[in-house]
C-alpha positions in Angstrom: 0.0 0.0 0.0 2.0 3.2 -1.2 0.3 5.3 1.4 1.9 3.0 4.0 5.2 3.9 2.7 3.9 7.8 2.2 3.5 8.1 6.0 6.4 5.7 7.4 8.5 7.8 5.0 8.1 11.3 7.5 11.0 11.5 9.4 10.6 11.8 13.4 11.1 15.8 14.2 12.2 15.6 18.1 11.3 19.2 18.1 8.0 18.8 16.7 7.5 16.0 19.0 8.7 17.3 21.9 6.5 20.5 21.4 3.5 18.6 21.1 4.3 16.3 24.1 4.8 19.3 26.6 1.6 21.3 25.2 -0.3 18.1 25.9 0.8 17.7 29.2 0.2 21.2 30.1 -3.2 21.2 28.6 -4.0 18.6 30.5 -3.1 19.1 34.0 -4.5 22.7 34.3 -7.6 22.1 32.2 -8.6 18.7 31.9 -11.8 18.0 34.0 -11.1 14.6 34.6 -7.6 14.2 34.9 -8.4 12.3 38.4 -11.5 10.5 37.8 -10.1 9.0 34.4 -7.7 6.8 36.8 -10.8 5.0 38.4 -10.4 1.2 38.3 -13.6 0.1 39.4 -16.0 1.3 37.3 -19.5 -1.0 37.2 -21.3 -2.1 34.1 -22.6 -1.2 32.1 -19.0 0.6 31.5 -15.9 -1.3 30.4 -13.3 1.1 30.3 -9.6 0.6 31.9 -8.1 4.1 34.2 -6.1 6.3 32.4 -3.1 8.3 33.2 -3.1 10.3 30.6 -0.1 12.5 32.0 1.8 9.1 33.2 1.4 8.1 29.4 2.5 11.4 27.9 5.6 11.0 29.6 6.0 7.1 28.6 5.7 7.9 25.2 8.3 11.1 25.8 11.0 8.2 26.6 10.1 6.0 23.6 12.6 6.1 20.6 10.6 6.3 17.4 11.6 5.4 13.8 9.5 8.3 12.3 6.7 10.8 12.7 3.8 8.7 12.1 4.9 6.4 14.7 5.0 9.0 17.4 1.5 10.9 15.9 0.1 7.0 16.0 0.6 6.5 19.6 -0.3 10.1 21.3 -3.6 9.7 19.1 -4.4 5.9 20.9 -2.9 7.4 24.4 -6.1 9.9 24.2 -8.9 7.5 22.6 -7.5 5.5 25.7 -10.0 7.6 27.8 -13.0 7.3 25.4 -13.8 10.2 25.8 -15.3 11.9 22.3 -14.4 15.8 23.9 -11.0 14.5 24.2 -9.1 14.6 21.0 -5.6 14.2 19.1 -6.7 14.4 15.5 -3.3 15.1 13.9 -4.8 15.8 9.9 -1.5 15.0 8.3 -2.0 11.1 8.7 -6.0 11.0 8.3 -6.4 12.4 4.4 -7.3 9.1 3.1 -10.4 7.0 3.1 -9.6 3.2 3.7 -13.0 1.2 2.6 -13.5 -2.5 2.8 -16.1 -4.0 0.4 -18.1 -5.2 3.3 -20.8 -3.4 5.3 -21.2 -5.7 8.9 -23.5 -5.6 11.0 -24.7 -8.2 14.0 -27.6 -9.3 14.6 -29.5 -11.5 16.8 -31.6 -14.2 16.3 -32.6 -17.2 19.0 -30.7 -15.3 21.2 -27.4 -16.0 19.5 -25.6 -13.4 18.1 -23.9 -13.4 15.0 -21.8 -10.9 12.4 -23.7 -11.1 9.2 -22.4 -8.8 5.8 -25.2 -6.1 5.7 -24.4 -4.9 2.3 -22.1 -6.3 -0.3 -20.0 -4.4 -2.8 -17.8 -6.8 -3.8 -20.9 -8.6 -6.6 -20.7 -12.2 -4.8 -24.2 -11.8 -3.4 -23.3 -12.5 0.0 -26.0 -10.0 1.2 -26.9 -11.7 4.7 -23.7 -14.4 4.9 -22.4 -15.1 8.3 -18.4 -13.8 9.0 -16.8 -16.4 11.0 -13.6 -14.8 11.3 -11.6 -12.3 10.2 -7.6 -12.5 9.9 -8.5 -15.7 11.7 -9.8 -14.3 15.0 -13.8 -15.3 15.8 -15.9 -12.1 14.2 -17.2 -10.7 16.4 -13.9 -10.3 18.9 -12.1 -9.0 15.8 -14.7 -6.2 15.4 -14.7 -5.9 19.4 -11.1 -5.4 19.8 -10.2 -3.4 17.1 -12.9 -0.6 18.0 -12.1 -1.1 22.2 -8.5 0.3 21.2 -9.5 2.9 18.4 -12.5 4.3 18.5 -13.0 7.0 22.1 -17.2 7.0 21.3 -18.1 5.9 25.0 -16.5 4.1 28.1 -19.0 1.0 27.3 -18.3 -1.9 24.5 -21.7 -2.4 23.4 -21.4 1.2 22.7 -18.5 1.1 20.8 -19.7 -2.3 19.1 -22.2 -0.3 17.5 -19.7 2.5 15.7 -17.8 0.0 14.8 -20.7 -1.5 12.8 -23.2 -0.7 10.2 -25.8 1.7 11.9 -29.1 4.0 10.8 -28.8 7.2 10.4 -31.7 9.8 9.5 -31.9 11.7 6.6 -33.9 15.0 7.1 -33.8 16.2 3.9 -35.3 12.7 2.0 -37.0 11.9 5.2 -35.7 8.6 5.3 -33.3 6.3 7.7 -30.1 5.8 5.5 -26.8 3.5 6.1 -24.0 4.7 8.4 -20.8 2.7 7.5 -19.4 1.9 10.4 -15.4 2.1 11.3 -14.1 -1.4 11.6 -14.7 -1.7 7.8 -15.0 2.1 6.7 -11.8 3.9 8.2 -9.4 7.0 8.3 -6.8 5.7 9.7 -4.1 3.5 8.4 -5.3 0.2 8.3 -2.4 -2.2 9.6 -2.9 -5.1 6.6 -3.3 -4.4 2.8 -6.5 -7.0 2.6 -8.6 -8.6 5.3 -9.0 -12.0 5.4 -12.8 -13.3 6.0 -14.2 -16.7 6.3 -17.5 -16.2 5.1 -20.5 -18.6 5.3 -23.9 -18.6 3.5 -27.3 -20.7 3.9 -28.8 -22.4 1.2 -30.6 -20.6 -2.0 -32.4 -20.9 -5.3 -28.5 -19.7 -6.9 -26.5 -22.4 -4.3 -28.9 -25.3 -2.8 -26.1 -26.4 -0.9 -25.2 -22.8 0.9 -21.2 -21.9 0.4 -18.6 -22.1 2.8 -15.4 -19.5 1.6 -12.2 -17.7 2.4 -12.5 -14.6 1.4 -9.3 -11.9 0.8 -10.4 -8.4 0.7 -8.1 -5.5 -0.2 -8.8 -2.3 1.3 -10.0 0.1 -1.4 -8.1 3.7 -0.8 -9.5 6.8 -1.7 -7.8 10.5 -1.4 -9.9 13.3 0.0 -10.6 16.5 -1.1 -8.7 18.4 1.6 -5.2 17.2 -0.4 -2.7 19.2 -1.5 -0.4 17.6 -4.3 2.8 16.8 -3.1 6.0 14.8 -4.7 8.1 14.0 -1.8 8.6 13.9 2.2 9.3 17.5 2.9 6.0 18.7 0.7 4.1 16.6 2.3 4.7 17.5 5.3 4.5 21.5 4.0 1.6 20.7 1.9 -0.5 18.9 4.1 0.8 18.8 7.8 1.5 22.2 8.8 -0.3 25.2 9.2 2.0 27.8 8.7 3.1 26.4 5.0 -0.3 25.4 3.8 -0.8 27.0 0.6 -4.5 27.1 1.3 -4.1 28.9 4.8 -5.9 32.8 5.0 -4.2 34.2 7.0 -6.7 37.4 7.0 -9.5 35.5 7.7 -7.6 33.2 10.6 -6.5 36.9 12.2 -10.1 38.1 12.1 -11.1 34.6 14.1 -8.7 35.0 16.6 -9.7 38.7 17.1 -13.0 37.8 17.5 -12.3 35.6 20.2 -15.8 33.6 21.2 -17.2 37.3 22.0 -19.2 37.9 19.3 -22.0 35.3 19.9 -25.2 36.9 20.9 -27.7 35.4 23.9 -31.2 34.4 22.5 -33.9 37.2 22.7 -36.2 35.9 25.2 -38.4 38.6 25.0 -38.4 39.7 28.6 -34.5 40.8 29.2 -33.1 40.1 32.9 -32.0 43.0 34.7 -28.5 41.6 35.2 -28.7 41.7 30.7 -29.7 45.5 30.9 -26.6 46.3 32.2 -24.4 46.1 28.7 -21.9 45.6 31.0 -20.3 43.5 28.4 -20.3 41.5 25.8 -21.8 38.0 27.2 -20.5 34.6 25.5 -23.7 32.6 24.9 -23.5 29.3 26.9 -26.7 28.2 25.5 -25.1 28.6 21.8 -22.5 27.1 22.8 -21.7 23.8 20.4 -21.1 20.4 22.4 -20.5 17.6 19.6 -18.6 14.5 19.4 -15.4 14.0 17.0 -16.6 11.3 14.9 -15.4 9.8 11.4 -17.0 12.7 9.1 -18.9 11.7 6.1 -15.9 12.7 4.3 -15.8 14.0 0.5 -13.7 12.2 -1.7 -12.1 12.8 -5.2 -13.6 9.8 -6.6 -17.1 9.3 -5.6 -17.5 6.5 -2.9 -19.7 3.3 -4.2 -23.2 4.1 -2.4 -24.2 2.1 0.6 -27.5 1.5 -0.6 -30.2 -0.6 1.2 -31.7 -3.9 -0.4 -34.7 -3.1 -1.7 -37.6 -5.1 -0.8 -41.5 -5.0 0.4 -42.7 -4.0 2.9 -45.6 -2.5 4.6 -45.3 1.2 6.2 -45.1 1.4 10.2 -46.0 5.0 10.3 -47.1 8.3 8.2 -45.2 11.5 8.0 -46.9 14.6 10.0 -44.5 17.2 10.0 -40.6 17.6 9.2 -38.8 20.9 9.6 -34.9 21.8 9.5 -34.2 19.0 10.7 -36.7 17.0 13.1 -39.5 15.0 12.0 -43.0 14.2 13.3 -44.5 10.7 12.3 -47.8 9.1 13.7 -47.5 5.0 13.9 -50.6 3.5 11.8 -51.4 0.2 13.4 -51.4 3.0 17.1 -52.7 6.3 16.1 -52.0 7.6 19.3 -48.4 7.2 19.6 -46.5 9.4 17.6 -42.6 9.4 16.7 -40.6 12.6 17.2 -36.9 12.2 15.4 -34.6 14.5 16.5 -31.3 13.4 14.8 -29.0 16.1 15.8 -28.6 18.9 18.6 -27.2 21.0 15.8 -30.2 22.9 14.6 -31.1 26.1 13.7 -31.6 27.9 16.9 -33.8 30.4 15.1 -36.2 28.3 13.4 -36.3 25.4 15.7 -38.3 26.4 18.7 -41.2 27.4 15.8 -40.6 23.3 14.5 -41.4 21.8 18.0 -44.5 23.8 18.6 -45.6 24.0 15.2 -44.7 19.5 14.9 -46.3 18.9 18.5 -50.0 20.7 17.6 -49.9 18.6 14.5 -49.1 15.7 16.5 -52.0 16.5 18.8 -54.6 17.4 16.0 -54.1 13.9 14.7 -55.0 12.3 17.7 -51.2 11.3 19.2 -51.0 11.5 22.8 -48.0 9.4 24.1 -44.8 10.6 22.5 -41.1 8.4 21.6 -38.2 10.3 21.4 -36.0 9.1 18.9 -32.1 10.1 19.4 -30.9 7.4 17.0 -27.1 8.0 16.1 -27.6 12.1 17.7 -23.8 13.1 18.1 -24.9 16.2 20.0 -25.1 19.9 18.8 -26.4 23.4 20.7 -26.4 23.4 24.6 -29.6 25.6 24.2 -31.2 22.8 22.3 -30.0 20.8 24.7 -32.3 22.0 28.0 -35.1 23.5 25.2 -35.8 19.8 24.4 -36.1 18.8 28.0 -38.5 22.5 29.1 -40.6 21.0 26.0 -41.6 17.9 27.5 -41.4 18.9 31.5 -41.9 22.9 31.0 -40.0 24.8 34.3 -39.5 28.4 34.9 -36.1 27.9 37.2 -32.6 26.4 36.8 -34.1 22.8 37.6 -32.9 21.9 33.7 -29.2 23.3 34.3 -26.2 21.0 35.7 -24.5 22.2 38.5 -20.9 22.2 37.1 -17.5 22.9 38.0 -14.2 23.5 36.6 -10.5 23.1 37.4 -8.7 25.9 38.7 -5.4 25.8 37.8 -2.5 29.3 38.1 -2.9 29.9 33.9 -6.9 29.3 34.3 -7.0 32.0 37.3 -5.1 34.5 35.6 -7.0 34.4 32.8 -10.5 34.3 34.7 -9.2 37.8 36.5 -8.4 39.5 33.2 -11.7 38.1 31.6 -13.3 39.7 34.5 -12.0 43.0 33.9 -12.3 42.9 30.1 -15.4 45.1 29.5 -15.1 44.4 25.7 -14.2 40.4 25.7 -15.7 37.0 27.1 -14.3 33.7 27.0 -15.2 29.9 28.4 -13.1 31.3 31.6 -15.1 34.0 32.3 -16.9 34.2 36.0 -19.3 36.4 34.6 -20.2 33.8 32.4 -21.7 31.7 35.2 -24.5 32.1 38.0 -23.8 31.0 41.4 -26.3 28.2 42.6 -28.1 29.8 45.2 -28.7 33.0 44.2 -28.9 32.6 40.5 -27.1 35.7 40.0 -24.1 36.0 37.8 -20.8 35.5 39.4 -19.6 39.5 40.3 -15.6 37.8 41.0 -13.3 35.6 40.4 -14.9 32.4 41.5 -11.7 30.4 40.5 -9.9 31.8 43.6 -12.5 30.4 45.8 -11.3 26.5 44.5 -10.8 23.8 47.1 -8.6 20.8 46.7 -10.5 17.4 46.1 -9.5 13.6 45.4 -12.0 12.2 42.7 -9.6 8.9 43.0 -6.1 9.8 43.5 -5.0 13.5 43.1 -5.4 16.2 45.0 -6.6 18.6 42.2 -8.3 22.2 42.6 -11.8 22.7 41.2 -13.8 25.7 41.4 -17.2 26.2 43.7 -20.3 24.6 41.8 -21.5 27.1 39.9 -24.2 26.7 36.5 -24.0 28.1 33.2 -25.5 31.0 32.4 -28.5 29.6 30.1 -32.1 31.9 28.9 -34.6 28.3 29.3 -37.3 28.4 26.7 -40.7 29.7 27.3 -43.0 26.3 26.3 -46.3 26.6 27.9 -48.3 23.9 29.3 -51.2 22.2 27.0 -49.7 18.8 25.5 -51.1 15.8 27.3 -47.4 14.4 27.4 -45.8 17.2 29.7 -45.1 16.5 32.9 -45.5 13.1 32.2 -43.5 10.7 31.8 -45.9 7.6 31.5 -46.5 9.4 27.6 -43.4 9.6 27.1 -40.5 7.2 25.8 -36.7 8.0 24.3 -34.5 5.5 22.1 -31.1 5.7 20.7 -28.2 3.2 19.8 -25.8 4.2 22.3 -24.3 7.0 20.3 -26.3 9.9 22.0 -23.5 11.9 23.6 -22.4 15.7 24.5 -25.5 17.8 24.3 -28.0 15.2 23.4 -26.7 13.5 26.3 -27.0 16.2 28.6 -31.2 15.7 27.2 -31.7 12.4 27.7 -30.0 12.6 31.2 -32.6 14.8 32.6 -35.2 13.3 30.9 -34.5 9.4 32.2 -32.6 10.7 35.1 -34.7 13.8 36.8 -38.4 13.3 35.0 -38.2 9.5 35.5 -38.3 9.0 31.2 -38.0 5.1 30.6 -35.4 4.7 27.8 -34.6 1.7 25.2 -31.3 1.3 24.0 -30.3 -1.0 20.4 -27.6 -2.9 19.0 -24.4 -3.6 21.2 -23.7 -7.3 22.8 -26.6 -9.5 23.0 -27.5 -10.4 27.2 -25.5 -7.1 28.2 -27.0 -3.4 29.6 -26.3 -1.2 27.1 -25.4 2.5 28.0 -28.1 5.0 26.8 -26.1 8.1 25.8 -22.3 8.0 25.2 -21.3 11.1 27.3 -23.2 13.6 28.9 -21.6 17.2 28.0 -19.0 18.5 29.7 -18.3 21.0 28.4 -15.2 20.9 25.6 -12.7 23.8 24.7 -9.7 23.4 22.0 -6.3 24.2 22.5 -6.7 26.9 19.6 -9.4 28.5 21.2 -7.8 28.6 24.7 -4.5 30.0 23.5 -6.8 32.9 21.8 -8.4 33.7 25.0 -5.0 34.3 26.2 -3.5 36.5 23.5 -6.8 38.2 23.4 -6.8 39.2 26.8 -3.1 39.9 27.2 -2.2 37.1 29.7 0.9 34.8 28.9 -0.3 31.5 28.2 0.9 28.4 29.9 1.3 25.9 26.6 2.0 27.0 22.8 0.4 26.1 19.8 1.0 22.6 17.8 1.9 23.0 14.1 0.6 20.2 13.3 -3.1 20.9 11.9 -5.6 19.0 13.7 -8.5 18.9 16.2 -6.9 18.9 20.0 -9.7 19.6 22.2 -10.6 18.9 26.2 -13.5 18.8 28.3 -13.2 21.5 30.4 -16.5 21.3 32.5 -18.0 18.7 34.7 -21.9 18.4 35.5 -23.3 16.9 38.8 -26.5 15.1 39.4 -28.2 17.0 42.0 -27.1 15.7 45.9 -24.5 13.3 44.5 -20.6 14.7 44.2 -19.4 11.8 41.6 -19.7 13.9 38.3 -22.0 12.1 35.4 -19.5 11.5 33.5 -18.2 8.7 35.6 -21.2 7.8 37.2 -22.2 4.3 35.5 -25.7 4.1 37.6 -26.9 7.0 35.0 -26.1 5.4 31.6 -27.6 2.6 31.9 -30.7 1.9 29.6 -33.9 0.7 31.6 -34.7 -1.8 28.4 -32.2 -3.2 25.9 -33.2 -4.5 22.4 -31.1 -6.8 20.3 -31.1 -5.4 16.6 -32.7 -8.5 14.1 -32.0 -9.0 10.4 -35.5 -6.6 9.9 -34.6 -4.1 12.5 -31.4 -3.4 10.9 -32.9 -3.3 7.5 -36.4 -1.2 8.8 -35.8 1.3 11.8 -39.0 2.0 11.8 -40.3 -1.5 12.7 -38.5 -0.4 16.8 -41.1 1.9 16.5 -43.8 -0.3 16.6 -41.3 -2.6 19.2 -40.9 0.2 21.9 -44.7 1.6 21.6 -46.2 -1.8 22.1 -44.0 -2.7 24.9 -44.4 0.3 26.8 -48.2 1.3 26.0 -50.5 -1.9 25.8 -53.5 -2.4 23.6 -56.6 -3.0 26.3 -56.4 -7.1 26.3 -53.0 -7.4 25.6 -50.6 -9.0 28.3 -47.0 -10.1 28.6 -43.7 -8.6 27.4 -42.6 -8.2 23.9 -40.2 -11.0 23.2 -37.5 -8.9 22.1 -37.0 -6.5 24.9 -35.8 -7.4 28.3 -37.1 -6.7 31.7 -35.8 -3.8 33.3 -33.6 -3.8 35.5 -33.2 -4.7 39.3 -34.4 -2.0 41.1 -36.0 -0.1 38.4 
């Protein structure tokens, strides 16, 4: 594979390296959020994640002798998907500009409760559309998938979680209005793959074209495509210039980078609510937006290639409709089942909507709901990778409508020398206002915006092992939607049911926390390992901050920062913010006794194939026909205690 040699052809720059080592570390220990907790060893179910010492590892891989860049760039990326944590990234660009496709969509189904890894769609023209993978590169399917996506893939802290990206998934298409195929990243990657072909052992049952089934070893070369973001190069050193660096990118602007970092995150405007607080009449400042503020996960993008990609398309077959379309807007859509009129089907697929238009979609989609009858509501948060924080507590003040903080996490944040200094000058700044500002935050019992430097007031707490400072408990400052009471499914959660595959994370997260967690929601979860609780959202916000974006608050504001910036281009990002469950001082994040789905349902060959068919699954489970009796086969019984 001559991209192989591309990469392993970079020379190791010690400087480069070194650079990139020490930022890390410092980024770390003064901002990191969970730089303690990520070290706890005994984690319950259903999270299976192993502690992390992310600033022990730093320095382990400072001592390493490498044989060239992409080496080095290899193993800081794996040291940080360690903590699977999506707000925690080292996504150097220079070694991720190719698409590495395998002619095989997987997926892994369960049927008489025996689960299986099965070829969902086949590009290779075999027909092997539905074949059972016995093992790949000789290792049982299923652990082959497992362990490759366990060590690469930072989605969540549980497998079944991280099963599911690893596969085939649904995904929602809101401008055809249809569920389309995600490919997932064991077979759809990248990254460097670490074989030039995969080796599959491939069984398939009888049919009309082979009576007696087929039994084959399969090899399957990775198909490599370049992506659009290339530059041309012709040898190691333009490479690098072409395609690695910033500062010798010929398609950097550096106009339009100097207006960003001028900017700062102080242009952002709060949402008109209408009815301005006093504490707003004061123009005492320009105010960052918390409730614009973007919380999303760092996923594979749908990336554009030069050649066009072979469509994942579904098989075609037929089948009857499960539900009728009321309503779509920018990006939600509002279906009514047909066999049960009076469950509807809201599908939100993303947080990141239009903040403008999308308060209009939910009243205008709900009243339609209601006028055709629907009066028990499912959420569906299928493969939602997060989005707006204001979306984030506007979706929650729909269903359970409050007029206080009661929606808004209690949070803190660490309180390191650099992150006082800056707080101070923030404070003082009548013209600027970062992440780090106090005035950006309320204090809890008042609900009045902090007037000083809260991050002088930190205390120093163990999570596991370190003493670390945190700040006081403060809560963003957030406007909370004005929904009025009239829909028979507020306030209560009987009518009301959320679903997702696991993937729900950062803002869509922080939703269907409160909504299980605080309103007493009952939530289904898909996919993952068959007999195993399955985690209900990924991650649940905390708040993430870039290493860019911090180092402009600092030049912006005059304060010398702690860490410099990587030349490498890339997304290096941190959660800076942990949120608390009222009356418990373990933050969410690590706090397995929230995650957990209270039913899990095994995907089937149909499920996978009709998404709308768990519809029908989760709204005869949960609301009963008069007469009927019993549980749905497919869906388990919650759990103990629930």
């Amino acid at each position: 594979m001559h991209v192989k040699a591309c990469y392993e052809n970079v020379p190791y720059n010690a400087t480069e390296a070194n650079n990139v080592l020490s930022t890390l570390y410092t980024l770390y220990r003064d901002y990191y959020i969970f730089l303690d907790s990520a070290m706890n060893p005994n984690l319950e179910k259903p999270f299976t994640t192993p502690p992390v010492d992310i600033l022990g590892g730093l320095d382990l891989i400072s001592r390493q002798d490498y044989q060239g860049d992409f080496w080095f760039q290899n193993d800081v990326d794996l040291l940080v998907s360690k903590l699977n944590d999506a707000h925690a990234n080292y996504l150097a660009n220079c070694y991720r500009h190719y698409l590495f496709v395998q002619p095989f969509e997987l997926y892994a189904p369960v049927a008489h409760s025996i689960q299986t890894v099965r070829i969902l769609v086949d590009k290779s023209g075999q027909d092997l559309e539905d074949c059972h993978v016995l093992t790949i590169d000789g290792v049982n399917a299923l652990d082959a998938i497992q362990s490759y996506v366990d060590l690469n893939s930072a989605i969540s802290k549980d497998a079944g979680v991280r099963l599911n990206k690893a596969l085939t998934a649904q995904v929602y298409d809101s401008e055809n209005l249809r569920w389309d195929y995600l490919p997932g990243m064991f077979t759809t990657r990248a990254t460097l793959p670490e074989r030039q072909a995969m080796l599959y052992h491939v069984q398939c049952a009888p049919s009309p074209a082979y009576p007696d089934g087929r039994d084959l070893q399969l090899k399957a070369d990775w198909d490599v495509y370049r992506l659009v973001s290339w530059n041309e190069f012709d040898s190691t050193e333009s490479f690098l210039t072409q395609n690695c660096y910033k500062d010798t990118d010929p398609r950097s602007n550096e106009e339009t980078q100097a207006s960003a970092l001028k900017q700062g995150r102080a242009g952002e405007k709060q949402r008109d609510t209408g009815e301005p607080k006093e504490k707003e009449k004061k123009k005492k400042k320009k105010r960052f937006a918390w409730d614009e503020s973007l919380q999303v996960a760092v996923e594979t993008p749908r990336l554009e290639t030069l050649h066009p990609l072979s469509k994942l398309s579904k098989r075609q077959e037929a089948f009857d409709p499960v539900s009728r379309l009321i309503y779509n807007g920018t990006t939600t859509g509002f279906y009514q089942l047909l066999k049960r009129p009076t469950t509807g089907v809201v599908v939100i697929p993303t947080h990141s909507v239009k903040l403008d238009l999308e308060t209009d979609v939910f009243v205008e989609g709900f009243d339609r709901l209601y006028k055709v009858g629907v009066r028990n509501v499912i959420l569906d948060l299928t493969s939602n990778g997060g989005g707006y924080v204001n979306f984030a507590y506007d979706l929650v003040d729909w269903m359970f409508p409050v007029d206080n903080h009661s929606s808004v996490y209690l949070s803190d944040l660490r309180s390191s020398a650099s992150a006082k200094a800056l707080a101070q000058r923030d404070l003082a700044e009548v013209e600027y206002a970062g992440y780090f500002n106090p005035d950006s935050f309320s204090d809890p019992d008042t609900n009045e915006d902090m007037s000083k430097n809260f991050f002088l007031d930190d205390q120093l707490q163990r999570r596991v092992s370190r003493r670390l400072g945190y700040t006081p408990l403060v809560y963003m400052n957030h406007n909370l939607g004005a929904f009025e009471l009239g829909m028979p499914w507020q306030h209560d959660p009987q009518r009301v049911v959320v679903m997702t595959d696991g993937f729900c994370g950062s803002a869509c997260g922080m939703s269907l926390n409160r909504l299980k967690n605080t309103h007493g929601v009952k939530s289904y979860a898909f996919g993952g390992r068959v007999g195993e609780d399955l985690s209900l959202f990924s991650f649940p916000g905390a708040s993430v901050y870039g290493l860019d974006a911090i180092l402009n608050d600092f030049e912006n504001l005059g304060v010398d920062p702690p860490m410099s910036r990587l030349r490498y281009k890339g997304t290096y990002r941190v959660p800076i913010l942990e949120f608390f469950m009222e009356g418990d001082p373990v933050p969410i994040e690590f706090n397995p006794k929230y995650f957990k789905a209270d039913f899990h349902v095994d995907y089937t060959p149909v499920t996978a194939r009709h998404h709308e068919v768990l519809w029908e699954i989760v709204a005869n489970n949960h609301w009963r026909a008069e007469g009927e009796s019993g549980d749905h086969p497919s869906i388990e019984k919650p759990s103990a205690g629930r």
